[in-house]
matplotlib code that plots the C-alpha trace (Angstrom):
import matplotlib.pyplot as plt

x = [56.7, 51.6, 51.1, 48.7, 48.7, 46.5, 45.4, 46.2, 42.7, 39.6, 36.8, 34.4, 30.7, 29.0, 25.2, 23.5, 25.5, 25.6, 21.7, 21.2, 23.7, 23.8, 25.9, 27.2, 28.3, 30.4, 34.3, 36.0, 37.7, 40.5, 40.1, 41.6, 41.9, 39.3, 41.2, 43.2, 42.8, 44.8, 47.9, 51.3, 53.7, 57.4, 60.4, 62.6, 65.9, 64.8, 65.3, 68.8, 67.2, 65.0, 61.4, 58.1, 56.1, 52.4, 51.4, 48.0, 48.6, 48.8, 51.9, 50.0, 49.6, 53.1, 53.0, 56.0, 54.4, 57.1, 60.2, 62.3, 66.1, 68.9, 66.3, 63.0, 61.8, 59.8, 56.8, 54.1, 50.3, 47.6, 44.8, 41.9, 44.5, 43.9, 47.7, 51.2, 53.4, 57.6, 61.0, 62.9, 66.6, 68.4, 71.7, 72.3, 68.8, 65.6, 62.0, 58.9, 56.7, 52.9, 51.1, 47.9, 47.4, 47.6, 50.7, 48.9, 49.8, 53.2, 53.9, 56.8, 55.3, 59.0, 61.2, 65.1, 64.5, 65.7, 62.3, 62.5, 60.0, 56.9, 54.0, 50.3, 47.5, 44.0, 42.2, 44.8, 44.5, 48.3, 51.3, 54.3, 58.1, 61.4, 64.0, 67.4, 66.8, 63.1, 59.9, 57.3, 53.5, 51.8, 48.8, 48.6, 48.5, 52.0, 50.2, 50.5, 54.0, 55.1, 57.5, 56.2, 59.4, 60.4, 63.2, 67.2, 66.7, 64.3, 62.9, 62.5, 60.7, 57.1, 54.3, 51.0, 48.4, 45.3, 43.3, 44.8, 45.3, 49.1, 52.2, 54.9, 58.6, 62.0, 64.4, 67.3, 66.6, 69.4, 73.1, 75.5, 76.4, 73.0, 70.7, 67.3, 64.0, 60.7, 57.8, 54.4, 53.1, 49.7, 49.5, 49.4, 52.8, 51.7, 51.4, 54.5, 55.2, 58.9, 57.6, 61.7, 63.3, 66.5, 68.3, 70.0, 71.7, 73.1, 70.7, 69.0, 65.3, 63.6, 61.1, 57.8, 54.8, 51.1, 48.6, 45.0, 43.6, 45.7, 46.2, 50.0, 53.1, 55.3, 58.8, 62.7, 64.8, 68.6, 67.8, 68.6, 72.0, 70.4, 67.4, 64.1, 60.6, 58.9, 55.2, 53.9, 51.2, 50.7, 50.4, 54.1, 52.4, 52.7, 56.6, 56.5, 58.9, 57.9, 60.6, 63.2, 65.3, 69.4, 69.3, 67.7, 64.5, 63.4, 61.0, 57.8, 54.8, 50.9, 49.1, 45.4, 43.0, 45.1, 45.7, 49.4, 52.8, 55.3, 58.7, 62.2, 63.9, 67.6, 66.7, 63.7, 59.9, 57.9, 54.9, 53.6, 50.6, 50.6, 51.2, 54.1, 52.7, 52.4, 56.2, 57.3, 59.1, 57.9, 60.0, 62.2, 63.7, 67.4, 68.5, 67.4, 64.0, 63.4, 60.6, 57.4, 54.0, 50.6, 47.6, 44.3, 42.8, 45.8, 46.3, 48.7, 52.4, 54.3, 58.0, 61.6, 63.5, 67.5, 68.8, 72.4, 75.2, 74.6, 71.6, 69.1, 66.0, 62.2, 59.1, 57.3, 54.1, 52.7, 50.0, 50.3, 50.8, 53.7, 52.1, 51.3, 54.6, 55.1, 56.7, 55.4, 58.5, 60.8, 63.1, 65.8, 65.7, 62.6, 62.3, 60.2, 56.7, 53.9, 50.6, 47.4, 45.2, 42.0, 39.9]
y = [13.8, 12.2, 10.7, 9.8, 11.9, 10.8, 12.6, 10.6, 10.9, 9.1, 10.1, 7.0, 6.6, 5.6, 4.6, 6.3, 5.2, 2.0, 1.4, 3.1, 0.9, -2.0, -4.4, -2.5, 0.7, 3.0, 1.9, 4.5, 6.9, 9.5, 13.2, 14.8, 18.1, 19.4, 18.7, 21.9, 23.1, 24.9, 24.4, 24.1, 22.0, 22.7, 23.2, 25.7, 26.3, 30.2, 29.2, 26.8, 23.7, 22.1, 22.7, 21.9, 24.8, 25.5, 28.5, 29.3, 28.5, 32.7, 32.5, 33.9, 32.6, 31.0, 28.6, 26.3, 22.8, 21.5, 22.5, 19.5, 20.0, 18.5, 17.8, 17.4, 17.2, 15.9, 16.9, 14.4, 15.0, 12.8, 12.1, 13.7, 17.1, 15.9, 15.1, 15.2, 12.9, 13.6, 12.4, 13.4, 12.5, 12.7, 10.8, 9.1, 7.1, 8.9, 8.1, 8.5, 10.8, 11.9, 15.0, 16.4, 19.7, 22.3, 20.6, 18.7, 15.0, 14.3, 10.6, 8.2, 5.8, 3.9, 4.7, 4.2, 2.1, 5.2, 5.6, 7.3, 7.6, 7.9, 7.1, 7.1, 4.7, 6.4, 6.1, 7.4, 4.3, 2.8, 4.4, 2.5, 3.4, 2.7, 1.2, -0.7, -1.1, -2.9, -1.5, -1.9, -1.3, 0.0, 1.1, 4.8, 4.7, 2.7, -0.6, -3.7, -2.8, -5.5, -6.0, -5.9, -6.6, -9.9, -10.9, -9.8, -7.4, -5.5, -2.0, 1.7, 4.3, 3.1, 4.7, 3.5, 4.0, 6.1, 3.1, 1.2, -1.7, -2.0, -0.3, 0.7, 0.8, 0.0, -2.6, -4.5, -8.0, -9.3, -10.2, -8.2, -5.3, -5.1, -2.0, -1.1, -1.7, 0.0, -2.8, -2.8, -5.2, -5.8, -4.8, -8.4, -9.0, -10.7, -10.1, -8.4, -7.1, -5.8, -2.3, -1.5, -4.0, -2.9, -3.3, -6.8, -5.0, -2.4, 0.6, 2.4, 3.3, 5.3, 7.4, 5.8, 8.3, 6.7, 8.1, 9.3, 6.5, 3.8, 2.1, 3.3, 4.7, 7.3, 6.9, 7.6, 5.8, 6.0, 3.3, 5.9, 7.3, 10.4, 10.2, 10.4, 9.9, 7.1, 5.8, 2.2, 0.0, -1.7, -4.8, -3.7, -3.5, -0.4, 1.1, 4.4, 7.2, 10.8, 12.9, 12.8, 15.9, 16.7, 16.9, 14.8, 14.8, 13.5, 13.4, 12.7, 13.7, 13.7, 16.2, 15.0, 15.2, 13.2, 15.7, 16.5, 15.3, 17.5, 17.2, 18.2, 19.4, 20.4, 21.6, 23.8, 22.7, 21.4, 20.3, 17.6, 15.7, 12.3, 11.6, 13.5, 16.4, 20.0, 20.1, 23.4, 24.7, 26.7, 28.4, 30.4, 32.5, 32.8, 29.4, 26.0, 24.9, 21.4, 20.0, 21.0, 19.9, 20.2, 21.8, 19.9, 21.2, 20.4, 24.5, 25.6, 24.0, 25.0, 24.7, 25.5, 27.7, 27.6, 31.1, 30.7, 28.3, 28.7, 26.8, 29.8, 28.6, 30.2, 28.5, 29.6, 29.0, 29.3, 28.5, 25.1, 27.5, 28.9, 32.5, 34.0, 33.4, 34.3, 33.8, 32.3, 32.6, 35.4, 33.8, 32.3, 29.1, 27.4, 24.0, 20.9, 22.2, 19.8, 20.9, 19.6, 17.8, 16.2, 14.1]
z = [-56.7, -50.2, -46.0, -43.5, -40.1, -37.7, -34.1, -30.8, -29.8, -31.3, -32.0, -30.9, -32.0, -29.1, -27.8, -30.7, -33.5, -32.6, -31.7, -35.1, -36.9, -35.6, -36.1, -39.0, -36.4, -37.7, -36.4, -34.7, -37.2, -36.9, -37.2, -40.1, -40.9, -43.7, -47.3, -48.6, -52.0, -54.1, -51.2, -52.3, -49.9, -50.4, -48.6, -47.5, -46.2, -45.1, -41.1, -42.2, -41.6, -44.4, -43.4, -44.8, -45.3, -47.0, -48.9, -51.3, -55.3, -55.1, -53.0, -49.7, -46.7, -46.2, -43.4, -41.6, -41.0, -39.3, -36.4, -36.7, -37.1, -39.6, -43.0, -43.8, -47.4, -50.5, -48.7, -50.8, -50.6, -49.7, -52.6, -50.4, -49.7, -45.8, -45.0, -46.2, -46.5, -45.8, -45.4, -42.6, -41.5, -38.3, -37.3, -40.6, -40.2, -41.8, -41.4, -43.3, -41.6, -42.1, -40.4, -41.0, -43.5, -40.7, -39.4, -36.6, -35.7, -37.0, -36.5, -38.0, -39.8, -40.8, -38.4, -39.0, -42.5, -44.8, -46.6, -50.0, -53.0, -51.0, -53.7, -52.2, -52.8, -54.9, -52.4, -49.5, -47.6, -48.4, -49.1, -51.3, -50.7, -51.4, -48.4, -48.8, -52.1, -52.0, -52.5, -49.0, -49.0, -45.8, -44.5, -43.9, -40.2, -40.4, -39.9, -41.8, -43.3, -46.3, -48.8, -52.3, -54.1, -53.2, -55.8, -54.4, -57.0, -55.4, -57.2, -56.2, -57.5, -57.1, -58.8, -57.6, -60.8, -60.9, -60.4, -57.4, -59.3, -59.9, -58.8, -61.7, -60.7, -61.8, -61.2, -61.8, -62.0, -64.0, -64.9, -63.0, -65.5, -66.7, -65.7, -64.6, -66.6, -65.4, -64.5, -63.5, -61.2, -59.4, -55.9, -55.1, -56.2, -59.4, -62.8, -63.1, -66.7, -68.0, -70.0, -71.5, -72.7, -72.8, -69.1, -70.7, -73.5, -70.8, -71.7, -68.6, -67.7, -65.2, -64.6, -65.0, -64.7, -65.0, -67.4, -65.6, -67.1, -65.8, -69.2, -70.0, -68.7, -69.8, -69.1, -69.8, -72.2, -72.9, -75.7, -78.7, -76.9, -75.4, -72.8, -74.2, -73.6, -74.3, -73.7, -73.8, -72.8, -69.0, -71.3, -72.6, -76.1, -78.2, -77.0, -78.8, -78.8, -78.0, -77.9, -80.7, -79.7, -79.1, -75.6, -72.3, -72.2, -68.9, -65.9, -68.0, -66.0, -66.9, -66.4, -64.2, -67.5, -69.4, -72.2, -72.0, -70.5, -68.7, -69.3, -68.4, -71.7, -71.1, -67.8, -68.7, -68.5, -71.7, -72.9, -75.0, -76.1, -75.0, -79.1, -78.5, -80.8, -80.1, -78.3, -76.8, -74.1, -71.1, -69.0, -70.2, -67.8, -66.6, -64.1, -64.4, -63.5, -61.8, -59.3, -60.9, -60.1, -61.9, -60.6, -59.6, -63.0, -65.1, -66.4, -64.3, -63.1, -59.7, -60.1, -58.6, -60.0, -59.2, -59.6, -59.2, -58.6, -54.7, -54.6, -54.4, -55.6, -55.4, -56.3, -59.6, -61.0, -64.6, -67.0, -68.7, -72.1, -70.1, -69.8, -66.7, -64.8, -61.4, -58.1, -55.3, -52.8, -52.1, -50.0, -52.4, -50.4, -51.5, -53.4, -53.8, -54.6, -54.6, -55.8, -53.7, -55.6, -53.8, -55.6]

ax = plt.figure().add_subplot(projection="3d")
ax.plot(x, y, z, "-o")
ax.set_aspect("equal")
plt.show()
């Protein structure tokens, strides 16, 4: 499952600063609110309009970011927990917003280019999205916007790695009724490796989730007739396949010390080793579970729950050993949890 919200005013180092510095003086910076952890973005529907809201990993302290009508979601957390990252549509155009933690300093970064995908840099200082079908790379104060795909066959679904080194994604670079492969790439636009193999003989992938360690990426293959997981090198060396089970597998995710994957598994949360030992599944309760997020320390997930054919959802949270369930929300309109995770 992110943006950069900056105040109008700066804060400018003057006299002292710059007699002390020199000519190395401190630039002018913008004031962020002080990183959040354990926060929970998410969105809910409890006021008709999408909102993005914040609450503590306990549930308390439920807190509407934003006021803005028609839809606002995938709310997307910054690296340092400063600022969040969101979509938000109005008159069939959407932009790609970015506020501060408390809700302060909303700003459109990509106005009227129908931003999706929002993936942040490490180190917070670029954010990578999907628009028209082609991957762009800007700063996070909206400056400096570029395209990073540059074939017609463009690519969605970036995935910056752990390191800041390359972006994963997927695309269709081929014959007319072939379909997507997942790629890496460096963030320079070269180096660009195919990870699937299989888009030519008309056999999709998607999916792509980094591992902490930046050296290989999990990701969903329809190559065996049903989708399943697989993992591989950045090198595309070493394709193995982790999941062998009777119904989709998908949405691989890794949890942030490396020692297992998330999955969806027929609509219900699992577990793996990134081996693909130790398989199991963790929620168990009645509806279908979907949008989960890991906790900074890797032990605990947030997720949706949908409770009914309605679309009432509430957000969830349990151990990584699926014990400990409970809800966060109450509200029967809540989705998209994303789990705050400064470095």
């Amino acid at each position: 499952m992110n943006l950069a919200a900056r105040i109008t005013s700066l804060l400018v180092l003057a006299g002292s600063v710059s007699l002390a510095c020199g000519k190395d003086a401190l630039k002018p910076r913008l004031p962020l609110s002080p990183p959040l952890k354990d926060k929970i973005a998410y969105v809910s529907f409890r006021e008709f309009y999408p909102q993005i809201y914040v609450m503590n990993a306990d549930g308390s302290g439920q807190t509407r970011l934003t006021n803005r009508p028609i839809w606002n979601e995938i709310p997307t957390w910054s690296p340092d927990g400063r600022r969040v990252a969101w979509i938000h549509s109005r008159d069939d155009s959407s932009g790609l917003y970015v506020m501060n933690a408390d809700g302060s300093s909303q700003r459109n970064l990509a106005p009227n280019m129908g931003a999706a995908l929002i993936s942040w840099s490490p180190d917070g200082q670029r954010i990578a999205f999907t628009s028209a079908g082609q991957i762009f790379v800007m700063n996070s104060d909206g400056s400096g916007l570029t395209r990073f795909t540059k074939s017609a066959a463009g690519g969605y679904d970036p995935r910056w790695s752990p390191d800041g080194s390359k972006i994963a994604f997927v695309s269709n670079p081929y014959t007319l009724n072939s379909l997507d492969d997942v790629f890496v790439m460096n963030i320079d636009g070269t180096g660009e490796v195919n990870l699937s193999n299989t888009a030519l003989n008309n056999v999709p992938n998607a999916e792509p989730s980094w591992s902490p360690d930046s050296k290989k990426v999990a990701f969903v293959s329809w190559r065996d007739g049903i989708s399943e997981v697989y993992v591989v090198d950045t090198t595309g060396e070493n394709l193995t396949r982790l999941t062998k089970n009777a119904v989709d597998d998908r949405i691989p995710s890794w949890s942030p010390n490396g020692d297992l994957i998330a999955f969806y598994q027929n609509q219900q949360i699992a577990v793996m080793h990134p081996d693909g030992s130790g398989q199991r599944i963790l929620s168990s309760g009645p509806g279908i579970d979907l949008d989960f997020s890991w906790s900074p320390d890797g032990r605990s997930i947030v997720f949706a729950r949908l409770h009914d054919d309605a679309g009432h959802a509430d957000i969830y949270s349990m151990k990584s050993d699926g014990t400990d369930v409970t809800r966060l929300t109450g509200d029967s309109a809540s989705s998209q949890p994303d789990w705050a995770r400064p470095q």
